[in-house]
TIPANU-783173 format. One record per residue (C-alpha): residue number from 0; residue in three letters; x, y, z. Coordinates in steps of 0.25 Angstrom, whole numbers. Layout:
num NUM | residuo Ala | X X | Y Y | Z Z
...
//
This chain:
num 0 | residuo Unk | X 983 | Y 320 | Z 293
num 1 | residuo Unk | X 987 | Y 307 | Z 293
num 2 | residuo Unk | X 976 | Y 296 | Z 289
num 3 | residuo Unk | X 972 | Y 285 | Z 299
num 4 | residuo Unk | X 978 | Y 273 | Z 292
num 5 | residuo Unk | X 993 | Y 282 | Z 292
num 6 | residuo Unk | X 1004 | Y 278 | Z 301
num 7 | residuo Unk | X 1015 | Y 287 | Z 306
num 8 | residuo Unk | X 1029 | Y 280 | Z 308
num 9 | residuo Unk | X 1039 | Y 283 | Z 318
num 10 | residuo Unk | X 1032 | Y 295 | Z 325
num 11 | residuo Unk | X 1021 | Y 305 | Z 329
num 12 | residuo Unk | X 1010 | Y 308 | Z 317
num 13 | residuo Unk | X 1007 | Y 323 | Z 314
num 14 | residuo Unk | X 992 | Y 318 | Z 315
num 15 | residuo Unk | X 988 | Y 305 | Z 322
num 16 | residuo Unk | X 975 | Y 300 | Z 316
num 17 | residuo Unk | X 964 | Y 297 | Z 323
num 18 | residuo Unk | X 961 | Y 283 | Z 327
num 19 | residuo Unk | X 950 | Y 276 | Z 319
num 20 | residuo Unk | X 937 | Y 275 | Z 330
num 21 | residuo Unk | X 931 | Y 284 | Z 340
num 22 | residuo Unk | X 943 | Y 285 | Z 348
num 23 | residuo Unk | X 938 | Y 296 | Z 357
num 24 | residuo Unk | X 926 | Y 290 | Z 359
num 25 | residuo Unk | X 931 | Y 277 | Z 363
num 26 | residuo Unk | X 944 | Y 282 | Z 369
num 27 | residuo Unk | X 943 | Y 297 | Z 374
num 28 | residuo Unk | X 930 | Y 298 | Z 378
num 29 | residuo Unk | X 924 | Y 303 | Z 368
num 30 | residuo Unk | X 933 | Y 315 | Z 369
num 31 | residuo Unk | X 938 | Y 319 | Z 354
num 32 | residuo Unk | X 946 | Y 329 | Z 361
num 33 | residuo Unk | X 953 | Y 321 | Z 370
num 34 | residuo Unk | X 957 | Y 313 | Z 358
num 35 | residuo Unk | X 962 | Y 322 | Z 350
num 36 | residuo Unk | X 969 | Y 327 | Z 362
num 37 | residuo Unk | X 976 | Y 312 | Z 362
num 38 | residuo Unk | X 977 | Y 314 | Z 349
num 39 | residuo Unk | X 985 | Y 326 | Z 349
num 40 | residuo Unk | X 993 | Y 323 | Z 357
num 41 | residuo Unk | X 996 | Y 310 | Z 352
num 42 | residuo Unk | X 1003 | Y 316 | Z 341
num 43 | residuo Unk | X 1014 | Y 321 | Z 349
num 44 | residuo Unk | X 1019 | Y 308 | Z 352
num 45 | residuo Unk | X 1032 | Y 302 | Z 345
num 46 | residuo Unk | X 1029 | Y 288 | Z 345
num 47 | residuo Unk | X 1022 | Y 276 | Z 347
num 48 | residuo Unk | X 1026 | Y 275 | Z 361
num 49 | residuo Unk | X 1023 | Y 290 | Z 365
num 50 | residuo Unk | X 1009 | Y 289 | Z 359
num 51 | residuo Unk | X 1005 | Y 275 | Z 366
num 52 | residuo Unk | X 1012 | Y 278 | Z 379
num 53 | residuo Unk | X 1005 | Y 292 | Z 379
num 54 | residuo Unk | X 991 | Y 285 | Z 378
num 55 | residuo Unk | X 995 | Y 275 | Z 387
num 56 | residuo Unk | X 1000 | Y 286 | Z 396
num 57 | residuo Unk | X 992 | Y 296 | Z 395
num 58 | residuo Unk | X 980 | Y 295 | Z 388
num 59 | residuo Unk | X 974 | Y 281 | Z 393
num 60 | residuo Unk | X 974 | Y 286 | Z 407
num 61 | residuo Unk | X 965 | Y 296 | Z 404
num 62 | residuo Unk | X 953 | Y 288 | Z 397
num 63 | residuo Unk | X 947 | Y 276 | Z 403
num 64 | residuo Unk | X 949 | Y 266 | Z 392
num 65 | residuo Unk | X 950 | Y 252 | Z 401
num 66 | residuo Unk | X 940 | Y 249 | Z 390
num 67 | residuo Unk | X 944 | Y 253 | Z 378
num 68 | residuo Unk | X 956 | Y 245 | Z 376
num 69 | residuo Unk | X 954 | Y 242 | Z 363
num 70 | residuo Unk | X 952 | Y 256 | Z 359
num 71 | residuo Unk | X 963 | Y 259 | Z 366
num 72 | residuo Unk | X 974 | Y 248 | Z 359
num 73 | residuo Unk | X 964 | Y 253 | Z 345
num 74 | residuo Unk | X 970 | Y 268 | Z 347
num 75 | residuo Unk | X 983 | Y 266 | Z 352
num 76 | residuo Unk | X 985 | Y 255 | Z 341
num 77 | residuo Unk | X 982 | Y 266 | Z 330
num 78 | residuo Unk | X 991 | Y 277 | Z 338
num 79 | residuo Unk | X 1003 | Y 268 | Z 339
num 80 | residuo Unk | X 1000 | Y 264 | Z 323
num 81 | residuo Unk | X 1005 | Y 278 | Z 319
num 82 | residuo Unk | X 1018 | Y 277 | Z 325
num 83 | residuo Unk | X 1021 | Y 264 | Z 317
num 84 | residuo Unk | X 1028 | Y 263 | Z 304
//
């Protein structure tokens, strides 16, 4: 398993690590299911891109996070990381 501070370069880690903070509690509800879920199926995607744009797309409209935009930038900032060299 890949440690927190680990980046992967140029495509999809075998493991995303979780996000320091209580993500779910901030961001899904308090559902740890539901973020592991994301999760999951986060690490199927490619790239940067693919993994933002399915956030974006698929998992923000779902939750209400109108407030939690700092949250919000805080875990796709440490998504997008591992897909930096």
């Amino acid at each position: 398993m890949l440690a927190d501070h680990q980046r992967v370069a140029g495509g999809n880690p075998s493991v995303i690590p979780t996000p320091a903070g209580p993500v779910p509690e901030k961001l899904f509800e308090g559902s740890n299911a539901d973020f592991q879920r994301i999760m999951s199926m986060l690490n199927s995607k490619e790239n940067k891109a693919e993994a933002i744009a399915f956030i974006e797309q698929q998992v923000r409209p779902d939750y209400d996070w109108s407030d939690k935009e700092g949250d919000v930038a805080a875990f796709i900032a440490h998504i997008s990381q591992l897909y930096e060299a």
